[in-house]
N, C-alpha and C positions, 0 to 999 in steps of 0.2 A: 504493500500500500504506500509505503512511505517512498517508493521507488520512484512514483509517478509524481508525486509532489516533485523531487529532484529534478526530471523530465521538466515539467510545468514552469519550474523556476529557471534553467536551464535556457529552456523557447523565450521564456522572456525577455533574459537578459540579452539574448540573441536580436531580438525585437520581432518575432513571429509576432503576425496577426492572428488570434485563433478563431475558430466558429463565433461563440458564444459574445466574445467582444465586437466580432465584425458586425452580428445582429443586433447586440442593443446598444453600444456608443459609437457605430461606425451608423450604417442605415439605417437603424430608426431614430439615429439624432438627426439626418440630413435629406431621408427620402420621405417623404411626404406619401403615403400610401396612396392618394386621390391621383397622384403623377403614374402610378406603375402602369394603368391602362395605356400609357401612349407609347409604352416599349413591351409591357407583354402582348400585345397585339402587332402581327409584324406588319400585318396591311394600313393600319394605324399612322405606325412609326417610319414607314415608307411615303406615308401619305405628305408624313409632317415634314420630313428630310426634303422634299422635290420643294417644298413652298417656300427651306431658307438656302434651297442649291447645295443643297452635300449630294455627293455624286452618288449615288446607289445602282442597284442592276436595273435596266429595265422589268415593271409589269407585264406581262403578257397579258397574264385573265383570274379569276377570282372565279373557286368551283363551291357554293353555299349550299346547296341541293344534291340529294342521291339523284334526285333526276336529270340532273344538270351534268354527271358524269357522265353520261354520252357521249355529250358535245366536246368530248375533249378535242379530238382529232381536228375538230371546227374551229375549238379554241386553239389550239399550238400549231393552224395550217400559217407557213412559210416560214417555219420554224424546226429545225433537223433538229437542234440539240435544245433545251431546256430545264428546269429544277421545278420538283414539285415540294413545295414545303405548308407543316402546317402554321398557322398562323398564330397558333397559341402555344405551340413545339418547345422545347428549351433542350440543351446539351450535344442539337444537332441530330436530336430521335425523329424519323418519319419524313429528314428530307432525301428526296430521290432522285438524282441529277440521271439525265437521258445526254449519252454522246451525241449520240443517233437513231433515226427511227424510219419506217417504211411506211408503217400504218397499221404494220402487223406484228411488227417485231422491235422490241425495242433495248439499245444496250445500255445498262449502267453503269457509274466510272469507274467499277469494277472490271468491265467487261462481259458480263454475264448477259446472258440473252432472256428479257422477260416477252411475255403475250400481250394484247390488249387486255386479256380476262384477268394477268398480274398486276398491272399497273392502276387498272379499273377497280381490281378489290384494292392496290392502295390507296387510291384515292377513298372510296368506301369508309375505309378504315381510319384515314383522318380526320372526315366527318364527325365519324362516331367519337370521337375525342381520345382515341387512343392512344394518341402521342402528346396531347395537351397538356398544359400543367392543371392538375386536379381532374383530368379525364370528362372535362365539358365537352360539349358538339362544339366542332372546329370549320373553320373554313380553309378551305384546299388554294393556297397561294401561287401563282404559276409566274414563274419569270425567268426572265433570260440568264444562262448560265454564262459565267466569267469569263472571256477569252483568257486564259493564264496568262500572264508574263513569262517570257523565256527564260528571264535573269533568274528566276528558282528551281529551270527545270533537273538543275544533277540535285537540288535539296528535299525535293518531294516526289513520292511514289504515289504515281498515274492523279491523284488530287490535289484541288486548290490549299494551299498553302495561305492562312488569316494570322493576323498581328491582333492581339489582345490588347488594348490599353487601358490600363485603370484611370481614371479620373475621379479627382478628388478635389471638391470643388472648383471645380472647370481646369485645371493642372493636370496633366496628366504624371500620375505617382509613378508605377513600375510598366516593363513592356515585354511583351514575350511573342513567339513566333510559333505557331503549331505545324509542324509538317506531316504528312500523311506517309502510310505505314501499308507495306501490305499487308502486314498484322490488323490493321487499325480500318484495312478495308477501301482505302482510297480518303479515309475521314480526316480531317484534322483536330480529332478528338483523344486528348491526352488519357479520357479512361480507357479507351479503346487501345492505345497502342500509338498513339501518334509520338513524337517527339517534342520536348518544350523546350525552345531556344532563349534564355533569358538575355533580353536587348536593351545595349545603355540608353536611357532616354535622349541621352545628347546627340548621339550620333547613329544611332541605329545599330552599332555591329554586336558581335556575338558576347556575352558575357559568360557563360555558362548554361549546359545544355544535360538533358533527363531524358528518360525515357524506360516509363516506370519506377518514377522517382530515383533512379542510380543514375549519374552520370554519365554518358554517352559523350565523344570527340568527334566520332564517323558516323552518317547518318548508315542504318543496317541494313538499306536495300538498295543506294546509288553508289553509297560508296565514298561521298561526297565528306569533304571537313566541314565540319559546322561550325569551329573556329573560324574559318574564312568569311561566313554569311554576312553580310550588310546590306538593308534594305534601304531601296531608294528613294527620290520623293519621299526622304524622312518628315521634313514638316510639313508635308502637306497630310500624311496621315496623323500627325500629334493634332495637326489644325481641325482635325476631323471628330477628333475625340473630344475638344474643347469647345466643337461647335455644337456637338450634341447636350453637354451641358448648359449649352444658352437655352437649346428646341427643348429639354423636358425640363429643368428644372432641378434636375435630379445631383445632389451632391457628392454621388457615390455610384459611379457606375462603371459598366465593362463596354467598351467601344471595340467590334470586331471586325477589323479593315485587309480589302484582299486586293492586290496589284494587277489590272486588265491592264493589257499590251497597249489597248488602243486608247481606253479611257479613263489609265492611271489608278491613283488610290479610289476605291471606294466601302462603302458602310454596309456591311450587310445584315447586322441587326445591334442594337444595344440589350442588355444585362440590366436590369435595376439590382440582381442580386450574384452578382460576378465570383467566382469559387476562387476561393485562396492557393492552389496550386503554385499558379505566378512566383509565386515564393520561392516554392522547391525548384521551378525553372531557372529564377535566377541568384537562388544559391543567398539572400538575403530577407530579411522580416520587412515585412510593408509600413508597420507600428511609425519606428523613424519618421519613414517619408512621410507618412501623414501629419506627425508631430510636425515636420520641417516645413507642411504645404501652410499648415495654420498661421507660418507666421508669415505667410505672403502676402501681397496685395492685394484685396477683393474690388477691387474697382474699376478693373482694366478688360479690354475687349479681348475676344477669345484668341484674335492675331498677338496683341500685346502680351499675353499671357505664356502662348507660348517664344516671342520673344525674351520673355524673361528664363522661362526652363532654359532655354539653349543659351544664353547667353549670362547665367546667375552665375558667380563665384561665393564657393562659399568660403 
């Protein structure tokens, strides 16, 4: 018993952030629970992003009816590749990204060959709130999948590759990189397998890197150094994270931004309740930076803001 006290004191003085503090002096001292509808909703939060210009993926179509599954093929005509997600989803559960399709066959970015009759029960099934948080009836969100960036192609296997940014009161605190796994299934999802590259906020390059919480130097299916990674149009993805703090409100969130060839950083959903991993990614306690964000400036616009991260001597 007394082992764990040792542990507890230990993380502290480390400056981990744990569950129990992130919940009630981190997000319920900053998020306002009336704000969380305009990010747990991702058609919502897509809606709000287009109206202050944070760049996101195109909408294709909104599927709100079992009977409205039909029309898929009608919804995603002139459209080979696209993403079906649900719109109440969280940790990346029940979205389905299509390379390609015929009409009749369709491949995942696994590779895998599904039917109309597979992708029609997915759809089905994120109606039914299967993948929702709290398992309400969901709406089936369809949009355009991410032309990759080439610059990560030896970093990630066969999937898009998203930047995590915490933001804490419109600053962005800590930053990490998720790269997909064949383990992980093409996801960039750390419980799954994916890799977590922790990234200095200043500059984007690598800090230290996990996967399954052990440290990792090689990614384990390109081959690739993950020492080497540096993400580009660094500020304009920190600018992204700082922007979404203006659009909700919200004092405490997760901003997850992924790099299109043709049309740069963009937002593909925010976190009102962002999981502390980040941490184990980059190998330090988030605690600190939060103590160091309070004593900044509250008054400044989300460009001046992150002028200051990048340019603050401490």
């Amino acid at each position: 018993m007394f082992g764990w006290f040792k542990i507890a004191k230990k993380l502290k003085k480390l400056g981990v952030l744990g569950m129990n503090e992130r919940n009630y002096a981190v997000i319920a001292k900053n998020n306002k629970r009336s704000l969380y509808t305009l990010v747990d909703d991702k058609v919502k939060t897509k809606k709000l992003a287009n109206k202050v210009c944070i760049n996101t993926p195109k909408m294709i179509g909104i599927i709100e009816h079992q009977y409205e599954v039909k029309n898929l093929l009608e919804i995603v005509k002139g459209h080979k590749t696209f993403v079906i997600k649900p719109a109440h989803g969280s940790g990346g559960k029940g979205v389905l990204v299509i390379k390609e399709h015929n009409g009749e066959e369709f491949i995942n970015a696994s590779g895998d060959v599904l039917s109309f009759d597979d992708v029609y029960q997915h759809i089905s099934n994120t109606l039914s709130g299967l993948f929702s948080l709290g398992g309400k009836y969901d709406v089936a969100l369809i949009e355009e999948t991410v032309n990759f960036s080439k610059v990560f192609k030896d970093f990630s296997y066969h999937g898009v590759p998203d930047v995590r940014v915490i933001v804490y009161k419109g600053y962005p605190a800590m930053v990490m990189m998720r790269l997909a796994t064949k383990e992980s299934g093409g996801r960039a999802n750390l419980h799954q397998g994916a890799v977590g590259v922790g990234l200095d906020v200043r500059s984007g390059r690598t800090l230290n890197a996990v996967m399954h919480n052990k440290p990792v130097v090689i990614h384990p299916d390109t081959g690739a150094n993950l020492m080497e990674l540096k993400v580009p149009f660094w500020r304009e993805h920190l600018l992204i994270g700082a922007m979404a703090y203006d659009m909700t409100g919200l004092g405490y969130l997760g901003a997850d931004i992924v790099l299109d060839k043709e049309r740069g950083p963009m937002m593909l959903e925010i976190n009102a309740r962002p999981g502390l991993a980040i941490q184990i990614a980059n190998g330090v306690g988030l605690r600190d930076r939060l103590k160091e964000i309070d004593t900044y400036p509250q008054n400044l616009s989300a460009e001046q803001r992150i002028d200051w991260v990048l340019n603050y001597e401490k």
